[in-house]
C-alpha positions as CSV (number, residue, x, y, z in Angstrom):
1,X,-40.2,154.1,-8.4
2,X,-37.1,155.6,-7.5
3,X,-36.6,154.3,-4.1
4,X,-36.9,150.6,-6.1
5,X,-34.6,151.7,-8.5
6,X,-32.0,152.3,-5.9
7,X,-33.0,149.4,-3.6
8,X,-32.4,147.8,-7.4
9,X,-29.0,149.0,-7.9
10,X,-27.7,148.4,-4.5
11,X,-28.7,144.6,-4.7
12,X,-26.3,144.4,-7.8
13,X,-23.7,146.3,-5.8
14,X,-23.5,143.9,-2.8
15,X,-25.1,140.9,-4.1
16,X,-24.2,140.3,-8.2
17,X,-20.6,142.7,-7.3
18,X,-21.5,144.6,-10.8
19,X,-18.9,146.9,-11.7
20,X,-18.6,150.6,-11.7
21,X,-19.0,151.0,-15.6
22,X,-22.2,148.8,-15.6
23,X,-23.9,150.6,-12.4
24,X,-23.6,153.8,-13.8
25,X,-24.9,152.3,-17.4
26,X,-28.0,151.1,-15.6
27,X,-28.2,154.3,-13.5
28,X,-28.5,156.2,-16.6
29,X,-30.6,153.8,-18.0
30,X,-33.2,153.8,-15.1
31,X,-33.1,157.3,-14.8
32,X,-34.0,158.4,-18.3
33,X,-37.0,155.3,-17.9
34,X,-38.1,157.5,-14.9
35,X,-38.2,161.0,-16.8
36,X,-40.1,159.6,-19.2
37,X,-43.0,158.1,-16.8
38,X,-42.9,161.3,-14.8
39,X,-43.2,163.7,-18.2
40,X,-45.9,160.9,-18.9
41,X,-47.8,161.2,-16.1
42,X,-47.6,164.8,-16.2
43,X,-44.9,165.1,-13.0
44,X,-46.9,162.2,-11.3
45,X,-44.3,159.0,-11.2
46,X,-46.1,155.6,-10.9
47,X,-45.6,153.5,-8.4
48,X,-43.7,150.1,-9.8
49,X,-47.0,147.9,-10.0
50,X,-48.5,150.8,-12.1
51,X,-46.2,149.9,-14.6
52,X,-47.3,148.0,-17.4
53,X,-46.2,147.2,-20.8
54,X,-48.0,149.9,-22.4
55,X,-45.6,152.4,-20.8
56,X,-41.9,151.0,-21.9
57,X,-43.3,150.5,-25.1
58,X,-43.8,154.3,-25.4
59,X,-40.5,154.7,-23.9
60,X,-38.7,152.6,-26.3
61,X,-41.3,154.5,-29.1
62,X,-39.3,158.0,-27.9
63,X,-36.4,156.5,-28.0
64,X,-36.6,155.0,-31.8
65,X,-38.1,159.0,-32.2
66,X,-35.2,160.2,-30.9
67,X,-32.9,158.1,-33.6
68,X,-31.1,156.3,-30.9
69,X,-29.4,153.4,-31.9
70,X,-31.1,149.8,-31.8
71,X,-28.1,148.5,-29.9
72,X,-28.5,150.9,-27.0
73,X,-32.8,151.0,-27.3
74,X,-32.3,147.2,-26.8
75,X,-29.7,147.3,-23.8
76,X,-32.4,149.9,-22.4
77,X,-35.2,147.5,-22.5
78,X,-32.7,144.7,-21.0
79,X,-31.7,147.0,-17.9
80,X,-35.8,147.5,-17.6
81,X,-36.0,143.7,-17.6
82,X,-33.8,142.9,-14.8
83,X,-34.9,145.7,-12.4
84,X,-38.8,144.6,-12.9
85,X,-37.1,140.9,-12.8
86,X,-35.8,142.2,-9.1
87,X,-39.0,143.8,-7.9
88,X,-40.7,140.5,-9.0
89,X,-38.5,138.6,-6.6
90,X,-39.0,141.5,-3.4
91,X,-43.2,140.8,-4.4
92,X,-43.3,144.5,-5.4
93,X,-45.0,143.5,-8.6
94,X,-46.7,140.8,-9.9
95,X,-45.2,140.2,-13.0
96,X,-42.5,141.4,-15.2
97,X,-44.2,144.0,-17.6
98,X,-40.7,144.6,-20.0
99,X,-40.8,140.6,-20.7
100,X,-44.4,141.6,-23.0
101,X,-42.3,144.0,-25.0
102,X,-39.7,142.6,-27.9
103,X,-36.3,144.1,-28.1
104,X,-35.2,145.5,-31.1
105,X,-34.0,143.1,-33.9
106,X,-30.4,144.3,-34.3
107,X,-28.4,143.9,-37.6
108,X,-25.4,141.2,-37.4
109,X,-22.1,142.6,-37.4
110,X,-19.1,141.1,-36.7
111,X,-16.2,142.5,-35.0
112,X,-12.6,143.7,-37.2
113,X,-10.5,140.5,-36.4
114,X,-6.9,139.1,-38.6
115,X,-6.3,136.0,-39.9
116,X,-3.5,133.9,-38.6
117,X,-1.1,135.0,-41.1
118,X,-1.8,138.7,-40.4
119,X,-1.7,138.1,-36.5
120,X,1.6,136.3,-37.0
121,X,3.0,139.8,-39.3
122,X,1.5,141.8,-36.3
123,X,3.3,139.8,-33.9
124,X,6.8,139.3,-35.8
125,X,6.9,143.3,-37.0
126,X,9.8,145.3,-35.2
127,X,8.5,146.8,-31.8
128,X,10.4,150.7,-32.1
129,X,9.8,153.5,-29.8
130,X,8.1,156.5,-30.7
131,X,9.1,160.4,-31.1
132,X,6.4,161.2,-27.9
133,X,7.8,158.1,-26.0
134,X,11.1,159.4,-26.3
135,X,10.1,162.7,-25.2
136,X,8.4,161.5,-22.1
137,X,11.2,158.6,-20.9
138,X,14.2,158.2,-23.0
139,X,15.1,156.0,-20.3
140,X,12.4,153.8,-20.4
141,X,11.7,153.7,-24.4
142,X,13.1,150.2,-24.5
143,X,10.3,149.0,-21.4
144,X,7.7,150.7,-23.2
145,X,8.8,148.3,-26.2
146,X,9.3,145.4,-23.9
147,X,5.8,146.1,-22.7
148,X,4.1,146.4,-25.7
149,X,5.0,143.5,-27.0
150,X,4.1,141.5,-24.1
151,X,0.8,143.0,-24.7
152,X,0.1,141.9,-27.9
153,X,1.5,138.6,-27.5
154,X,-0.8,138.1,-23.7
155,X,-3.8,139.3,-26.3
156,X,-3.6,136.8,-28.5
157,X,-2.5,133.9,-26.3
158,X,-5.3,134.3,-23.6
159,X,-8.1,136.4,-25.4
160,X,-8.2,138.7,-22.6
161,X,-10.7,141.3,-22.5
162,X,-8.8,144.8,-22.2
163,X,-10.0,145.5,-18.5
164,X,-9.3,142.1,-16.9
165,X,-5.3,142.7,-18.8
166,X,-5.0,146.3,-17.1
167,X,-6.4,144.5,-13.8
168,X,-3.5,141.8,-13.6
169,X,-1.1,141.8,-11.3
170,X,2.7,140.4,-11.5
171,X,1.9,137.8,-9.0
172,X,-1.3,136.7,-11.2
173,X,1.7,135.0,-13.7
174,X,2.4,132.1,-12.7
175,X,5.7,131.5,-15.6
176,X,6.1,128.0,-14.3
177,X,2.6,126.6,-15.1
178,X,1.8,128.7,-18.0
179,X,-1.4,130.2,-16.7
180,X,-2.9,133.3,-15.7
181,X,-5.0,133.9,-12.9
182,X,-8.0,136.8,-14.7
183,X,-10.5,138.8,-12.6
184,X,-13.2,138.8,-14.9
185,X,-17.2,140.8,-15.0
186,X,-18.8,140.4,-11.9
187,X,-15.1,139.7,-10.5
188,X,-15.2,136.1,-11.3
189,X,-12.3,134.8,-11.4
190,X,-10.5,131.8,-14.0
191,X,-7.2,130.3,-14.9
192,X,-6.6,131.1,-18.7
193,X,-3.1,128.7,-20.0
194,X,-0.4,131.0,-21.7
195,X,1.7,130.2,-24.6
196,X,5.3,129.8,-24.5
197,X,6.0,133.1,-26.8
198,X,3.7,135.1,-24.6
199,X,5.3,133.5,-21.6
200,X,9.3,134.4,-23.4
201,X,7.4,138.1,-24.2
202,X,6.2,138.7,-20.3
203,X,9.7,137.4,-19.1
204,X,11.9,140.1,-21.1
205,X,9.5,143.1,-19.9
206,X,9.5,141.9,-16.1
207,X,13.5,142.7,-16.7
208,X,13.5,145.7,-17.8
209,X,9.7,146.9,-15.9
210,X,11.8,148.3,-12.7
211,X,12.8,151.1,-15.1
212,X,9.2,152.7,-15.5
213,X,8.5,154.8,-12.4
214,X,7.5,158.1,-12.0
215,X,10.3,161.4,-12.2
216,X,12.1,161.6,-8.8
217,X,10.8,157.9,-7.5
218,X,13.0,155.5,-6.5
219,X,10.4,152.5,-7.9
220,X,7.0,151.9,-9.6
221,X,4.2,153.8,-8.2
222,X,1.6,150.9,-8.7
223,X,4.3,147.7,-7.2
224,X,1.5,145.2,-7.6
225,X,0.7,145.8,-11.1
226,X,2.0,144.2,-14.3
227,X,1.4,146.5,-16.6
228,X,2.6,150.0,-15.9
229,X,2.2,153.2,-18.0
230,X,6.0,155.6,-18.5
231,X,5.0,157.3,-15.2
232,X,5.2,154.0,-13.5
233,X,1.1,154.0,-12.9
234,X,-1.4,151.2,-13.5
235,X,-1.8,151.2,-17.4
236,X,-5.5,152.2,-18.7
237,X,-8.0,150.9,-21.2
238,X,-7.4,153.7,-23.2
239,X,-3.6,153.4,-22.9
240,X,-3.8,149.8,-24.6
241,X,-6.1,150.6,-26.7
242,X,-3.3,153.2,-28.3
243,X,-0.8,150.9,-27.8
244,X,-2.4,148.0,-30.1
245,X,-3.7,150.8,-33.0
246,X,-0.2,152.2,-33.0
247,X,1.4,148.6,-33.4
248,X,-1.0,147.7,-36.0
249,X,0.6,150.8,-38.0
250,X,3.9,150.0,-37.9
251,X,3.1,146.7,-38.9
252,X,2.0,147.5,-42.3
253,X,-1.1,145.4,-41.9
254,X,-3.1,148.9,-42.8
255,X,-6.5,147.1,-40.4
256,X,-7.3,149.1,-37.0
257,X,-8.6,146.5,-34.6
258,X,-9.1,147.2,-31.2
259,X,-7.9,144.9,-28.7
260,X,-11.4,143.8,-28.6
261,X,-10.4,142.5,-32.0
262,X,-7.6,140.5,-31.0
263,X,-9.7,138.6,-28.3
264,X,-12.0,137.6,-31.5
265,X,-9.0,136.8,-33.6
266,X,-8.0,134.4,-30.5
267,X,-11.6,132.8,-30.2
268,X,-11.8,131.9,-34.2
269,X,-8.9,130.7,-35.3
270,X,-9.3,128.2,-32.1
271,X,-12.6,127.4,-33.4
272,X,-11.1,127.1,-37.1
273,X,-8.5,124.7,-35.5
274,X,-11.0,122.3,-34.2
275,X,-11.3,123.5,-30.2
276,X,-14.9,122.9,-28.9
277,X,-17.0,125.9,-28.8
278,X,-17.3,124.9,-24.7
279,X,-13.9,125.1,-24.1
280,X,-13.7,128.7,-25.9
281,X,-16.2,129.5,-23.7
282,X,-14.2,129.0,-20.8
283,X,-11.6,130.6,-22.2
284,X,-13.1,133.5,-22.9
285,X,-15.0,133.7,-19.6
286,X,-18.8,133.8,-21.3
287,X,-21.5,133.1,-19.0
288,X,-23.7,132.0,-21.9
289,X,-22.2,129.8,-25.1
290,X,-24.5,132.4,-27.3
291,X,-22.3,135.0,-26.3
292,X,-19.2,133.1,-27.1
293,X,-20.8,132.2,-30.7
294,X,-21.4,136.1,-31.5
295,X,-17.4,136.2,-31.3
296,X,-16.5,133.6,-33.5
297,X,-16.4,134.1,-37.7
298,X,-16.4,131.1,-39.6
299,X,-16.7,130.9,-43.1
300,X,-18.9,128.9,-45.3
301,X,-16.3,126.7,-47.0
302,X,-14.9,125.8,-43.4
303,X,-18.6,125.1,-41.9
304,X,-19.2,122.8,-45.2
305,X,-15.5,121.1,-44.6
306,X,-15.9,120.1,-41.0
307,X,-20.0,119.1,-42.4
308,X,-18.4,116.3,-45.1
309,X,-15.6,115.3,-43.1
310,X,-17.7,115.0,-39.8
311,X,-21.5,113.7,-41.2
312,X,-21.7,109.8,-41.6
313,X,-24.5,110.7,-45.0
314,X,-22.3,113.6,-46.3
315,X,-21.4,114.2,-49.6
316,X,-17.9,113.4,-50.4
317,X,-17.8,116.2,-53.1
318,X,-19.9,119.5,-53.0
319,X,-19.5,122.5,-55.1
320,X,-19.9,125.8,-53.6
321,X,-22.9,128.3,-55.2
322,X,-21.1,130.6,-57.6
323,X,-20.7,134.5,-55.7
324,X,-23.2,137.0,-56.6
């Protein structure tokens, strides 16, 4: 079993080109499925065609016994799904023995987002410079501002995800067209259209970008990139992630969404203006359209409006069910 495990997570490697972050999630994944069949079998591990249903059922029983959340029992039981899926293809086994078990039924939740009007208050509020970024780069305080507000306004015109907006690079903007060239999961690339703000936004920080470099350096550390942190590095996940909280303060909005937020904002109020759920699929670079309805939030009254003004047998006047 653990030889097919790695023979498993080599294929996505070199074949599917998965990521670092999901490898090591399935690694973890796989190897917690394997301490559990070797404490099962009393130190013997199965082979893979010993496997059978019976066996990730108990695994996903220890798991619910362990109080671990239903989100990350049913991303378990996916991971199990796709290596028995592999071994099916190689003829190791015969059949897929995680496809008899049902995942978890997970509660709906839907991610922190804003309304337009409190996007466009995030987006018109003063940019200033902290007490800590004035410490670190006097300098630089006004890039930093520059920066960050090219950040918001690239979040909510393109929906990026945060790791494909820390992965661009300066020659991935091209300000004549209004696009964006965005390495997305699996390293897929698409073109995402930019708006003219975000455009106007990305323009002033390329001016004033030159002046984030490391102490002593005569440029940027990281050239290529378009984002840079005050030491003239690549920026991080983690870095934008500050960035977009600490904006949302000194907005006065009082909401903390995460950038991941933002990119739902961007989804649902294209959806509430009419865009076709396809097209927001592109956008958002969604393999599957279910994934792209999971990150949109529309409200009854809107579903009903777009129902009378779209069905030919509607009724022209509908009163919504009192709350409560």
């Amino acid at each position: 079993m653990q030889t097919a495990i790695e023979e498993f997570l080599a294929y996505l490697k070199a074949e599917r080109d998965a990521s670092a972050h999901t490898l090591r999630n399935y690694r973890v994944d796989l190897t917690q499925f394997l301490a559990y069949l070797r404490e099962r079998g009393e130190g013997r591990v199965p082979v893979p065609v010993e496997v059978d249903h019976l066996a990730i059922r108990g695994f996903l029983a220890r798991l619910h016994g362990a109080r671990l959340a239903k989100t990350s029992a049913a991303r378990k039981l996916a991971t199990l799904r796709s290596c028995f899926r592999f071994l099916c293809r190689q003829g190791r086994v015969a059949a897929n023995p995680a496809e008899m078990v049902r995942s978890p039924r997970l509660p709906v939740r839907t991610t922190p987002h804003l309304t337009v009007d409190e996007v466009f208050q995030l987006l018109a509020a003063p940019v200033s410079a902290t007490a800590a970024e004035k410490a670190k780069n006097r300098k630089a305080s006004g890039a930093l501002r520059a920066r960050d507000r090219a950040i918001l306004e690239l979040f909510y015109a393109s929906g990026l995800r945060s790791g494909e907006l820390v992965r661009l690079h300066l020659a991935d903007v091209d300000h004549g067209e209004g696009l964006v060239r965005v390495q997305g999961k699996g390293r897929k690339e698409r073109i995402v259209p930019v708006g003219r703000k975000a455009l106007e936004a990305l323009r002033a920080y390329g001016t004033v970008r030159g002046t984030l470099h490391p102490r002593g350096a005569a440029g940027p550390r990281d050239s290529a990139a378009l984002f840079l942190n005050h030491h003239g590095g690549r920026i991080t996940t983690r870095g934008v992630s500050r960035i977009v909280l600490m904006r949302l303060t000194q907005s006065g909005l009082g909401k903390k969404i995460s950038p991941h937020g933002l990119r739902h904002s961007f989804a649902t109020h294209l959806l509430d203006a009419g865009a076709d759920l396809r097209a927001i699929q592109e956008l958002l670079g969604h393999a599957r359209l279910s994934t792209t309805q999971r990150y949109t939030h529309v409200g009854l009254d809107k579903l009903l409006e777009v129902y009378d003004r779209a069905h030919p047998r509607a009724r022209s006047s509908r009163r919504l069910p009192a709350a409560g």
